[in-house]
C-alpha positions, 0 to 999 in steps of 0.5 A: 875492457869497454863494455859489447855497445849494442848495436847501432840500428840500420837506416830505415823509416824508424831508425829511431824508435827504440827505447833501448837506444841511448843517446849522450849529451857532454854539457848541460848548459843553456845548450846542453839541457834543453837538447838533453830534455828534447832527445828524452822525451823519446829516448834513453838520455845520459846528460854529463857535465863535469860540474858536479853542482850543475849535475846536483842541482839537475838531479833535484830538478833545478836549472839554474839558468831558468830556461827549464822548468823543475816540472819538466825536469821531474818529468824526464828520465835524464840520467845525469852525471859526472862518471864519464864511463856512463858515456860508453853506454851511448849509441850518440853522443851530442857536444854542446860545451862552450866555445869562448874567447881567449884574452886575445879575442881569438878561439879558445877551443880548451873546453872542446878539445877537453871534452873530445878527449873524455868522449874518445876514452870512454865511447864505444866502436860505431858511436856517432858524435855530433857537436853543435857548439859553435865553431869556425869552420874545419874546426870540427875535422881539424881539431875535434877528429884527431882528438877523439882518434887520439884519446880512443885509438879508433879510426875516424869514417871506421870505427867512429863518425861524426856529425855536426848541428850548429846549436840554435837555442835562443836563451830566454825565448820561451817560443823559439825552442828547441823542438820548433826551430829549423835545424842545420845538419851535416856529417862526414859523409851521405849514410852518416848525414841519414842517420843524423838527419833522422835523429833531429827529426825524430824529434823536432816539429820544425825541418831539418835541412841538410847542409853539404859538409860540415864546414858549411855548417859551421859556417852558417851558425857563425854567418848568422850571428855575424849577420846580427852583429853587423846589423847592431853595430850599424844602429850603435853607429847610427845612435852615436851619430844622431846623437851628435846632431841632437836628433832621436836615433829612435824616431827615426828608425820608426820612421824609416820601419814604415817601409816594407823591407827596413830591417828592424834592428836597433841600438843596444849592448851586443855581449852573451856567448853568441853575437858577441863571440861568433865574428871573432872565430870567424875574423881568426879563421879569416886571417888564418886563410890570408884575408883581414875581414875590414867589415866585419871588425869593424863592426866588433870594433863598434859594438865592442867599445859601446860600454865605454860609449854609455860610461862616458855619456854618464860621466859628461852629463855628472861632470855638467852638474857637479864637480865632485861627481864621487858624492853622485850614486848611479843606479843601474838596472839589469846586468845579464847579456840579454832580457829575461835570461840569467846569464852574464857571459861577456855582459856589456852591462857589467863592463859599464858597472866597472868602468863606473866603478874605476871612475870611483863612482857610487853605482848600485846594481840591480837585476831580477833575474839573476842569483845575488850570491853569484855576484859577492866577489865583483865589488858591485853593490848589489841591492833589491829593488827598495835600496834604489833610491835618491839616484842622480844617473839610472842607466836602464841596461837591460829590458827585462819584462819587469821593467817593460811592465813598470809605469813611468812613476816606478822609475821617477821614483828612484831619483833624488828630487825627481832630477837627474839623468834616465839613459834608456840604452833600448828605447823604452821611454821618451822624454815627454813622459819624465818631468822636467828635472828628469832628462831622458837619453836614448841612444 
């Protein structure tokens, strides 16, 4: 039998004061733990995660995606674990898993699915469960609601509540964080949205802004990223098409800023677990109600085939110097799906490396900011900074702040007899600042 919950307090003007009361996070990623540390630092937190070794790590005060620090860490009172009973001893429950893509570019909800059913076996009567990973919109009550019914046996709006709270962590971002980013919530009805809107503000510096139902919720998170995506998509475009009329994409996106509402978006990879994943749950969710969304593939369609973009500006320009193209060694910096974070979900940066590789071309890979063991099963040749040498292509991927920090010469440096190809995919340098030898293409 499950343990007496204590019981859940009432709504009033300190509804969440209480030390006694424990709040559970299921998922201890770039999401989880930074929601996790949050919440901790006014009450009991449980964090589970079924990775054992992410739970080992945390427990020594070790996050390996750099986005807290150990201090931080030593200083909470987080309670990890990988026992999923410990969740019965929570008044809250926060999901923040991943919501990936399957090979089909459609939803794979496994992991949601996974982790609903491990929250129903094990929660007690009355806990309120809010997701905040990123779904379309009706996932949240199509999909999560009859799963924890399922696994629990409890009655949805009786025995059990749910909530949601589109995840806004912005990996790598040291200032936009989780205590002072607005935040959206909204539940399955009005007492249940009081009481999760309290939660977050008990919290969080910044508002928290109630949205009507949990499907505009999720809608919103997947506008927002969309948004995004189409915006890039509209600069890689841009990017391709100046490029076929020799003009810099750059130069005149300077020119064009000086107006005051010019949106400053730019050419890039758009990869990770957000941008690059978000339209798709859309498009599918789209489809599935009987609309084809031509705009917004369209743009995934752009964004998507970029990688194939660099690598065939790469092999055009090795082809023009030399026939034998296998004897050329191509450097490429930074491998993660955006600057100064460690994650390398959906990398458009790794894409490039293996359509280099599958060309039989000698690439060598570096990136300061991610674990080199991580990378012993890819067949890329990892190295150090020092191992770059006597290059004839540099692909700077990447804008880490080393490489933004680093003066023209660290990177003449790298190229065998100051010649050869620098394709600075973001736009940090100019042609004017490399030798002759050196040809330096933007996108």
């Amino acid at each position: 039998m499950k343990p007496k919950l204590a019981k859940m307090p009432g709504v009033t003007n300190n509804l969440f004061n209480e030390r006694s009361f424990v709040i559970g996070v299921v998922g201890l990623g770039y999401v989880g733990l930074p929601v996790a540390l949050g919440f901790s630092k006014k009450y009991q937190v449980i964090g589970f995660d079924i990775n054992a070794n992410r739970i080992q790590s945390l427990q020594q005060y070790v996050d390996e995606t750099k986005e807290v620090t150990s201090q931080s860490l030593a200083n909470s009172s987080i309670e990890f674990t990988t026992e999923e009973q410990r969740l019965n001893a929570c008044h809250i429950i926060i999901v923040t898993v991943p919501t990936p893509l399957n090979s089909l570019k459609e939803p794979d909800l496994s992991f949601l699915t996974s982790a609903s059913t491990i929250i129903g076996k094990n929660m007690q009567k009355g806990t309120i469960i809010i997701y905040e990973s990123t779904v379309y919109p009706g996932a949240t009550e199509e999909v999560c609601i009859p799963v924890l019914e399922e696994s629990s046996g409890f009655l949805n709006g009786k025995e059990f509540f749910v909530g949601y709270s589109p995840e806004r962590i912005n990996p790598g971002d040291k200032t936009n964080t989780f205590t002072s980013i607005e935040k959206i919530v909204a539940a399955q009805d009005e007492a249940i949205l009081e009481k999760v809107h309290q939660l977050y503000q008990s919290v969080i510096d910044a508002n928290v802004y109630k949205a009507t139902s949990i499907k505009v919720a999720e809608a919103a998170k997947i506008v927002e990223n969309t948004q995004r995506d189409i915006n890039i998509a509209y600069m890689n475009e841009l990017a391709l098409i100046f490029q076929q009329m020799g003009i810099s994409t750059y130069e005149v996106l300077d020119a064009a800023r000086t107006k005051w509402n010019f949106l400053p978006f730019s050419p890039g990879l758009v990869g990770g677990h957000c941008i690059g994943v978000d339209p798709y749950y859309f498009i599918y969710k789209s489809k599935e109600e009987g609309y084809v969304p031509e705009f917004i593939s369209a743009a995934r369609n752009i964004n998507d085939r970029m990688p194939t973009v660099i690598s065939d500006i790469v092999l055009d320009y090795l082809h023009k110097q030399n026939d034998n193209i296998d004897q050329m060694k191509i450097g490429i910096l930074g491998l993660t799906f955006k600057e100064n974070v460690a994650d390398v979900r959906n990398s458009k940066a790794i894409e490039i490396v293996q359509n280099l590789v599958d060309y039989g071309l000698d690439v060598y890979c570096y990136d300061p900011c991610i674990n080199q063991k991580d990378f012993a099963d890819y067949g890329f040749n990892i190295v150090n900074w020092e191992q770059l040498s006597e290059l004839d292509v540099v692909i700077l991927a990447v804008s880490h702040q080393e490489f933004r920090e680093m003066k023209e010469e660290d990177f003449i440096k790298l190229f065998r007899k100051n010649t050869g190809m620098l394709l600075d995919i973001k736009g940090l340098f100019w042609q004017h600042q490399f030798p002759n030898g050196i040809d330096v293409i933007n996108l």
